[in-house]
N, C-alpha and C positions, 0 to 999 in steps of 0.2 A: 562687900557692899559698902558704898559711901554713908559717912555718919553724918546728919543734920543737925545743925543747933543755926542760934539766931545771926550767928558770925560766918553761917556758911551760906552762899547762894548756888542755888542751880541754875547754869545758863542751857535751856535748851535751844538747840539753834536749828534753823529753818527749816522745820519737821511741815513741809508745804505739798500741795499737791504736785507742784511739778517736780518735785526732787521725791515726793513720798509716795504717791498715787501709781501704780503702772498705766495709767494713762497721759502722766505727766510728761513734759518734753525733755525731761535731763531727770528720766526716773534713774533711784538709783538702790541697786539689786539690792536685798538684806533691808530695806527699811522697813518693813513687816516686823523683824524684831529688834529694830530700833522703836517704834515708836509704844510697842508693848515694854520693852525696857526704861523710856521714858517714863508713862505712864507709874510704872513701878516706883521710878524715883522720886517722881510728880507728890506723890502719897506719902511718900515717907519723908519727902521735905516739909509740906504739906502739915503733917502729924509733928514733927520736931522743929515747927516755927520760924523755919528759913524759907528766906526770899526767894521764888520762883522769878526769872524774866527769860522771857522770851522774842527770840533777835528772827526777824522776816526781814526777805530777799522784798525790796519793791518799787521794782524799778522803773521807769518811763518806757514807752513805747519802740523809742529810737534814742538807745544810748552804743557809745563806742565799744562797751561792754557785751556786744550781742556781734555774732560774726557776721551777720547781714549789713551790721555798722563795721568793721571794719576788725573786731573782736574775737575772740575765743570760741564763745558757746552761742548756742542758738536759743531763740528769743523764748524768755522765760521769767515769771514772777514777775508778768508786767501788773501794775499797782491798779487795785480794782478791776479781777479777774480773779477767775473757778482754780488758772495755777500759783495766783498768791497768795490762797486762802490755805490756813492752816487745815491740813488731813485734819478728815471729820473724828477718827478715833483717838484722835492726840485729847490726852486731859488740858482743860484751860481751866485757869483758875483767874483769882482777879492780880496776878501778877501783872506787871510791865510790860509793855512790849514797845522794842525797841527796831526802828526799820531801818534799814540799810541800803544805799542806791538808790534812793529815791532822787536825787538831782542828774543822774547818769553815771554818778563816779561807780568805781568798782567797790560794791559792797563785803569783801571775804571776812572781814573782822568784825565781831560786833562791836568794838572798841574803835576803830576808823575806819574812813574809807579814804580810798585814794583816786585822784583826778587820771585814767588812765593813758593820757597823753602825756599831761608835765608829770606824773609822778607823785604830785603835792599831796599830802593828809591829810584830813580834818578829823578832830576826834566826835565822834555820837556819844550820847548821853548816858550812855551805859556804865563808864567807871564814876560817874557823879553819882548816877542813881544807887549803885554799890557803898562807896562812902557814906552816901546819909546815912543807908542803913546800917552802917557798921560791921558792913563784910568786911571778912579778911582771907576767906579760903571762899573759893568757887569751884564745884564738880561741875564738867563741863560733858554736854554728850548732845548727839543729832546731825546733820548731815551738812558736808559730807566729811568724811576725817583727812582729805588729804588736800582741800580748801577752805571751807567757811571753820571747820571746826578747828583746821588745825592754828590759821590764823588766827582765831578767837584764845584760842590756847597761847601763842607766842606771845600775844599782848598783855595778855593775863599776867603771863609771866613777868615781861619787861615791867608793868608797873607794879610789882611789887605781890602782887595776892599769889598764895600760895594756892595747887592746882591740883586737881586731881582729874584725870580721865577715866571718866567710863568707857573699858573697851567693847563691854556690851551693848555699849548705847551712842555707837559710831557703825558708821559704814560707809566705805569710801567709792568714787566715780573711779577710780585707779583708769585713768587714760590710758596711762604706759601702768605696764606689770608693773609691779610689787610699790605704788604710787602710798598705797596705803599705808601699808608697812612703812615706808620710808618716812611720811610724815608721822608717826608715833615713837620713830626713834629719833626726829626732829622736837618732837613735843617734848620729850623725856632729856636730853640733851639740853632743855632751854630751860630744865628743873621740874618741870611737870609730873606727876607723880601716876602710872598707867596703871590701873586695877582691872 
């Protein structure tokens, strides 16, 4: 189990209806105990005085990011809607919340997004919010591990905060077999630390 103190934050990442709910449009299998593993870690962050934030998909209606634009996946976590709203058993507390894709870019990171055409980055407020607080280590867990989590994971990495995944409190979309897998030996390879 990951240890909490005031130097650690939890990023839990987009534990939402449409990636959490089986009614959601891009459900994804196993989030049943991801979001009870959450939860768990929610409380003991919670109890040991580290920053909880949490990173939401929220997107516009017609962005390039949706295969009906032009994209990937199909239309989902459009912003002010039943599938952006965070699963109703997710603990909330009055941590952060940091959104991602809200101008159409591609939201996987909670640390940036990227303009899915040119490519370009911009970084979101998430490693700011982190430094005030005086993080230095982030246990990262929530969906899915082989996109938003695992990106969130790389960046973590590249700017410096050391990492740990929750294997328990990941579950992956795995498009192609072993997608999931692949991205945790991608995470661990970038220094991330897999529990």
């Amino acid at each position: 189990m990951p240890s909490f103190d005031p130097q650690t934050a939890l990023i839990v990442v987009d534990i939402q209806n449409d990636f959490a709910h089986p009614d959601g449009s891009l459900f994804v299998a196993g989030a049943a105990d991801v979001i009870a593993s959450a939860n768990a870690q929610i409380s003991r962050a919670n109890d040991a005085g580290a920053l909880v934030v949490y990173t939401q998909d929220w997107h516009p209606a017609d962005t390039p990011h949706f295969e009906k634009d032009g994209g990937l996946w199909p239309v989902h976590c459009v912003g002010d809607t039943w599938g952006a709203e965070f699963h109703e058993a997710l603990t909330l507390d009055a941590g952060p919340v940091v959104r991602k894709g809200v101008d159409g870019n591609d939201g996987y990171s909670g640390f940036t997004t990227r303009d899915p055409q040119s490519g370009d980055q911009q970084a979101t407020e998430l490693e700011e919010i982190l430094l005030e607080a005086g993080v230095e280590r982030c246990v990262v867990l929530g969906l899915a591990t082989d996109y938003c989590v695992k990106e969130t994971v790389l960046d973590a990495c590249r700017l410096g905060f050391e990492v740990l995944v929750s294997a328990a409190g990941v579950a992956a979309v795995d498009l192609a077999d072993g997608d999931g897998d692949a991205a945790l030996l991608a995470m661990a390879e970038s220094g991330a630390l897999i529990e």
